[in-house]
Structure formats: structure tokens, C-alpha cells
C-alpha positions as CSV (number, residue, x, y, z in Angstrom):
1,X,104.6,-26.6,63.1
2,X,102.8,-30.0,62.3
3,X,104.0,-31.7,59.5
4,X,100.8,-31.6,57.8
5,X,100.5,-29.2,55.2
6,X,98.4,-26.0,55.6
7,X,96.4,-25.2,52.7
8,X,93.9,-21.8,52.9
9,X,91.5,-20.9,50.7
10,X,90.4,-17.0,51.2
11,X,87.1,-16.9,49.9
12,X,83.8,-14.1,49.4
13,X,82.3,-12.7,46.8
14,X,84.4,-9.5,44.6
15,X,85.1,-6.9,46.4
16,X,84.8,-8.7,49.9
17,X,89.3,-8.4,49.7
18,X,90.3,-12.0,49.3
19,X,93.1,-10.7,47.6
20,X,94.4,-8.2,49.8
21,X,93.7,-10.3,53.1
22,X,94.9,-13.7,51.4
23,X,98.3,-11.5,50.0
24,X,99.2,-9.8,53.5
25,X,98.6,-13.0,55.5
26,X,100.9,-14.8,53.2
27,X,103.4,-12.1,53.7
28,X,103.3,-12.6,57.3
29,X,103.3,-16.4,57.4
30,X,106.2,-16.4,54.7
31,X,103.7,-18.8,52.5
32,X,102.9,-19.3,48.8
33,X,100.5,-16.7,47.6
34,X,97.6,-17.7,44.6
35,X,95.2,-14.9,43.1
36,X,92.6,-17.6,41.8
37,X,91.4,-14.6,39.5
38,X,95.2,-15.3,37.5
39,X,94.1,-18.7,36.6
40,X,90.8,-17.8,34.7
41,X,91.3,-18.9,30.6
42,X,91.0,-15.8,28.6
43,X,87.0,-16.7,27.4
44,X,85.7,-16.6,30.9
45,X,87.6,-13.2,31.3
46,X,85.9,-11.3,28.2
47,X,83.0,-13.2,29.6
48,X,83.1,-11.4,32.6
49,X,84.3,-8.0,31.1
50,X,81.5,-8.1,29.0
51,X,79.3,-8.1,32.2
52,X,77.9,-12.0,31.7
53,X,78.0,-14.1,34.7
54,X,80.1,-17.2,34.5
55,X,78.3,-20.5,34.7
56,X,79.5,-23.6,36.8
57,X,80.7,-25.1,33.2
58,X,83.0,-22.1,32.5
59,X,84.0,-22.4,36.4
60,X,84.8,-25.9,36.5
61,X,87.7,-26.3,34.5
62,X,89.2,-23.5,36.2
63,X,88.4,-24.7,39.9
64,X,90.1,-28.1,38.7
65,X,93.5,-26.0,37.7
66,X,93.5,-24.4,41.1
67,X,92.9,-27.8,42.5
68,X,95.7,-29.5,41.0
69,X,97.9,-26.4,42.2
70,X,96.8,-27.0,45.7
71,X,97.8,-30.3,45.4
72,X,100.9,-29.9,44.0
73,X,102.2,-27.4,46.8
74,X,100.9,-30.0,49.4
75,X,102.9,-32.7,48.1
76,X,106.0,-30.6,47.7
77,X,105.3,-29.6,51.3
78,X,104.7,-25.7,50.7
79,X,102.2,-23.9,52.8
80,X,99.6,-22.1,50.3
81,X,97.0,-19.5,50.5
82,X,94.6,-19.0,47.5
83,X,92.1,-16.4,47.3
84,X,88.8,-17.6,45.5
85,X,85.7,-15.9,45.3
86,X,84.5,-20.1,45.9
87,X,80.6,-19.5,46.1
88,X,79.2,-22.7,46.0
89,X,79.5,-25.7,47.9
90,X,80.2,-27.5,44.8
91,X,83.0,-25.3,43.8
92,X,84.8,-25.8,47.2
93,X,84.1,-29.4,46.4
94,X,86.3,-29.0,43.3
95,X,88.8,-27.3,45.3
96,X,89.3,-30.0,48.2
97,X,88.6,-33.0,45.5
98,X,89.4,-32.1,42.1
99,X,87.3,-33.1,39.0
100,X,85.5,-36.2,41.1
101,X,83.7,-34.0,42.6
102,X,80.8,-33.4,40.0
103,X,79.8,-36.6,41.1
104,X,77.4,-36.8,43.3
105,X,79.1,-36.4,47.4
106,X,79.3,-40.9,48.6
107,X,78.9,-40.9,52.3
108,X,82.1,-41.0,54.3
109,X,84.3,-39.9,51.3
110,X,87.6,-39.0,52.3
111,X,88.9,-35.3,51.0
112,X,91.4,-35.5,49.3
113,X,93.2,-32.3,50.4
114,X,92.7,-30.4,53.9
115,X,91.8,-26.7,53.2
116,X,90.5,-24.5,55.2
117,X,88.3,-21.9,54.0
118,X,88.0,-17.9,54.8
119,X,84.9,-16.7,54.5
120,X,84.9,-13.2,54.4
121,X,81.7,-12.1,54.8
122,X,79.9,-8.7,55.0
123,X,77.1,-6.1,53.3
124,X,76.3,-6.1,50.2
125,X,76.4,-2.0,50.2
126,X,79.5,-2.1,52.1
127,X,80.9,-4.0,49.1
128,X,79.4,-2.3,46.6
129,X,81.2,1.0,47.6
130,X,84.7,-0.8,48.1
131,X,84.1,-1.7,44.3
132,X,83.1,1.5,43.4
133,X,86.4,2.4,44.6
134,X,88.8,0.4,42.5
135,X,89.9,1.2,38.9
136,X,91.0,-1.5,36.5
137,X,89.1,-4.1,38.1
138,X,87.2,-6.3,35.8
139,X,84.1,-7.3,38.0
140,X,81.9,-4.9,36.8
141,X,79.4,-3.9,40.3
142,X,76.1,-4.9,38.7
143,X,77.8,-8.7,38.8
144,X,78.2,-8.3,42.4
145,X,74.5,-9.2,42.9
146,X,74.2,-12.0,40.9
147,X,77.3,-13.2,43.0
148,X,75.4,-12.7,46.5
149,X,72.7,-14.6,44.6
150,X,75.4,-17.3,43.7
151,X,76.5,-17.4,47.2
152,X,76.3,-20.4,49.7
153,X,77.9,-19.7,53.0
154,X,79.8,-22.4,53.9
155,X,78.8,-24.6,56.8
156,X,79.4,-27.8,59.0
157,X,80.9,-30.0,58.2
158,X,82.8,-28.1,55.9
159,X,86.1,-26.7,57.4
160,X,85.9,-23.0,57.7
161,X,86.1,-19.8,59.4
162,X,84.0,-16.3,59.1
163,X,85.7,-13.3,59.2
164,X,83.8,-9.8,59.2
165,X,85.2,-8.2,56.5
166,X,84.4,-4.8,58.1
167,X,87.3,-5.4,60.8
168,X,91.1,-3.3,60.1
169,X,92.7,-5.6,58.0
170,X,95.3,-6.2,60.4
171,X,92.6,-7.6,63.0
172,X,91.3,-9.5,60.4
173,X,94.9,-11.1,59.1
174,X,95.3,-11.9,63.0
175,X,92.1,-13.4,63.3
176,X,92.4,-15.7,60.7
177,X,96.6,-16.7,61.6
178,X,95.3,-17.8,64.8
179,X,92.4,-19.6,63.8
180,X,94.5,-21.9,61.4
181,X,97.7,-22.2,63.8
182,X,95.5,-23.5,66.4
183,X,94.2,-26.0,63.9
């Protein structure tokens, strides 16, 4: 493998199985597995258990923590796959640049990390049931709308992939290995 490190952010919105696909494909690669969802501070949790949307303000600081444990597995030379529901282009921003990137975007600026990003992307009532599905889970469903709302695909030049989410997971955890091994 190339010396670079490989940094992969699985991203959708809740319920689209960014955990699950992020976890199995880091199983298989033998990489370092994140659940961005472990990093929240406890306020943005009860937030979000108390069925409130979060706001860029309470996602910030959190997008900066993942950030700087991106960065830290690329330095130390660790492959890393982090799954992020990552809506907004500005939030990616975060996530390849840290806390400079609530400035505005200066033409030509060099990211300062290489991530790819998963898109995992699929119906919004194909979702909904998966969600209905899970116990325990703190996304309550009548956020998911709000995050389809939230959503902004990713596109060029950002560095991504889209992966139906309605494939077997295996096809989908194949799909995405080969994508990023072949650069």
C-alpha cells in the first residue's frame, strides 16, 4: 500500500448504517474504527434525546474533536474509518480542515487531511423503517426529516463516493474497499 495515509469518513444521515458499514469494513481492512456518535459532549446528547435538532454551533466543536483525531491517526500512520452522519459541506470542511474552516473557503486552499467520504445514500422510507427497527437508539425518527432537510450531498470537487445503501452489506463493504484501494 502507498505510504500515504488512508483516512474514510462513512457518512448519511441516521439510520442510513454508517456504523455498521464503517465497523465491518474496518474489520476487514484491519483499520482503526471511530463511531463519531461516541464523541458528542453530553448537552448535544440530551439535546437530541429530547427530540431537538442540533445546530451547526453544538456541531462544531464536536466536528473539531473528530478532526483532531483524524489527524492524529494520520500522523501516527494508522489507517482510520470514521462514521459521521457529516451533512453539510461545511461540516466535512471541519473534518478535512479543522476549526479554520468557519472561515470563509480561499481559492486554491490546500486540505489539510485527505479523506475520502462515503456517502450512503438511499430513501427516506427505506430509512425510516430501518429506524423503526432499532431499540436503544437515540435519534428519535421524526429527526430523520429534519436531517434529509440538513442534507447536502457531497459533490465535485469534494472527494467522495455514493453507495446505495439498499445493496447486501457485503456488496456494499466491497464496493467501497475497492473504490478507496484504487485511490
Amino acid at each position: 500500500a502507498a505510504a500515504a495515509m488512508v483516512l474514510v469518513v462513512v457518512m448519511g444521515v441516521s439510520g442510513s448504517g454508517k456504523s455498521t458499514v464503517g465497523s465491518r469494513l474496518a474489520a476487514k481492512l484491519g483499520w482503526k474504527f471511530y463511531d463519531a456518535d461516541d464523541y458528542h459532549p453530553i448537552e448535544n446528547k440530551k439535546k437530541m434525546a429530547r427530540g431537538i435538532p442540533l445546530n451547526d454551533e453544538d456541531r462544531i466543536p464536536w466536528l473539531c474533536t473528530l478532526h483532531d483525531i483524524l489527524r492524529r491517526e494520520d500522523s501516527s500512520g494508522q489507517d482510520a474509518i470514521l462514521a459521521c452522519s457529516a451533512l453539510k459541506k461545511m461540516y466535512r470542511r471541519v473534518l478535512v480542515n479543522g476549526a479554520s474552516a468557519i472561515e470563509p473557503e480561499q481559492p486554491g486552499e490546500k486540505p489539510s487531511l485527505k479523506i475520502h467520504f462515503v456517502h450512503l445514500d438511499g430513501p427516506i422510507d427505506i430509512i425510516a423503517g430501518r429506524l423503526e427497527k432499532r431499540s436503544g437508539h437515540f435519534m428519535p425518527p421524526e429527526l430523520l426529516k429534519s436531517q434529509f432537510d440538513t442534507l447536502e450531498p457531497p459533490r465535485a470537487p469534494e472527494n467522495f463516493i455514493t453507495v446505495s445503501l439498499e445493496k447486501p452489506l457485503p456488496e456494499i463493504v466491497l464496493e467501497i474497499e475497492s473504490a478507496i484501494l484504487q485511490g
